[in-house]
Each structure stands twice: as C-alpha cells, then as structure tokens.
C-alpha positions in Angstrom: 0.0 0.0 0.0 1.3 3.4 -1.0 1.8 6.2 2.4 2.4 9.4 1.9 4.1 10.7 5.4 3.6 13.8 6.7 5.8 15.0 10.0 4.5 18.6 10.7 6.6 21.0 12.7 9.8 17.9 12.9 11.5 15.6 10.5 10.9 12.2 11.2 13.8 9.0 10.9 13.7 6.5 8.7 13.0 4.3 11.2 10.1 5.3 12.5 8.6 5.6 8.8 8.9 2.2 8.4 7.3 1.3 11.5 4.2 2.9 10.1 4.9 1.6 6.8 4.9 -2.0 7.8 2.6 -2.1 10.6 0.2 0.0 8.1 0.5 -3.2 5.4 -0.9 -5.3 7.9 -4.0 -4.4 7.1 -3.7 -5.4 3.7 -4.8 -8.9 4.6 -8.3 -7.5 6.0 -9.2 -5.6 3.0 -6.9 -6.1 -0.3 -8.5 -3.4 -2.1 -7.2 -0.2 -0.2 -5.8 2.3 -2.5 -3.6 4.8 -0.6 -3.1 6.9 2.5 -1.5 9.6 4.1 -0.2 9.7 7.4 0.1 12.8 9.5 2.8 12.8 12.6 2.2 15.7 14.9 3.7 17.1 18.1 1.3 18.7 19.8 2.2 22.1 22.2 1.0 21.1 25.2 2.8 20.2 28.5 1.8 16.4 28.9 4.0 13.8 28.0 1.4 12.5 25.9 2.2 14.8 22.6 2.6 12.9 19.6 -0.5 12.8 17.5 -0.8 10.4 14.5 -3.4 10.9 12.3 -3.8 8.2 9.1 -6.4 8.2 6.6 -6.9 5.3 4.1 -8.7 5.5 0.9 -11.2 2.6 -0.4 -13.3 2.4 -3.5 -16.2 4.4 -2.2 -15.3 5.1 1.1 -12.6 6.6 3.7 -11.0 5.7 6.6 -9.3 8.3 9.4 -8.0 7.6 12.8 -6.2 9.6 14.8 -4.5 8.6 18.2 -2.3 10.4 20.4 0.3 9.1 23.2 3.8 9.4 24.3 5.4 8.0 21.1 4.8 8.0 17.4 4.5 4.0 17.2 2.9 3.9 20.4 0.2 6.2 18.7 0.6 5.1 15.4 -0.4 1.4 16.6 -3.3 2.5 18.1 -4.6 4.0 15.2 -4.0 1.5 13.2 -5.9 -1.0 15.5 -9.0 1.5 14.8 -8.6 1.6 11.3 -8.1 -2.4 11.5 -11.9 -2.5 13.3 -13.3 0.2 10.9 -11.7 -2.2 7.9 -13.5 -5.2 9.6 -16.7 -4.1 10.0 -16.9 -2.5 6.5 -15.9 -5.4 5.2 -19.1 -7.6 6.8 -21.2 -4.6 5.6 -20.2 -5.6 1.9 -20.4 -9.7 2.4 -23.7 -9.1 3.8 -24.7 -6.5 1.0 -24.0 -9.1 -1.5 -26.0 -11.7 0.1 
C-alpha cells in the first residue's frame, strides 16, 4: 500500500517511517483493495508527556478511513490508530459480504 508521510513542525527517521509503513501493510490482509493513504505525525504544544499525535487516513473504493490517536510516542500512537482503522476495515468489510447476500 502506498503512504504518503507527513511530519508537521519535525523531520521524522527513517525508522520510524517504516514502522508505520509496515505495521500499516498489515492491514492489507483484511481488506486487499485499499488504495492509498496519508499519514500525518504531529507534536502537539501542550505540557503532557502524551504529545505525539498520528493521524492516518486510508482510501477505499467508495469510502474513507481516518484515525487519529495520540500518546507518548509516534508508534505507540501510530499502533493504536492502526488498531482503529483495523476494526473500521473489519466491519466495513461484513457490511459488503452481507450487501451481497
């Protein structure tokens, strides 16, 4: 699946691009038929320890998928948004199978 990455206000590593990148082809075996996304890292100007924000947004035929998750690390947040995207996949995926029944 083709990312485009986004770090606002920093320039992320390599590393934790790929992180994304791989994690995010996971959920290629829930739903073969994404067609791109975007993900956005963020640090946020707060105080908290909690400042990273990841947003990612996946496109579908028909349809879109965005989660956004924010914690004390980019792959800390960036697996938790791709756990909601995962249940958002899921569950649009049963909406089709039971559409074509």
């Amino acid at each position: 699946m083709k990312l485009q990455m986004h770090s606002i206000h920093f320039v992320a590593d390599q590393k934790l691009i790929n992180f994304i990148q791989k994690k995010s082809d996971k959920l290629d075996t829930y739903f073969d038929q994404i067609i791109d996304g975007e993900v956005f890292m963020r640090l946020d100007k707060n105080d908290k320890s909690e400042n990273k924000i990841v947003e990612i947004k996946l496109n579908v035929p028909g349809k879109q998928f965005f989660a956004k998750s924010q914690n004390d690390s980019f792959e800390a947040a960036a697996d938790d948004a791709i756990e909601a995207l995962r249940r958002q996949i899921k569950k649009h995926k049963e909406k089709l199978v039971l559409a074509k029944q």
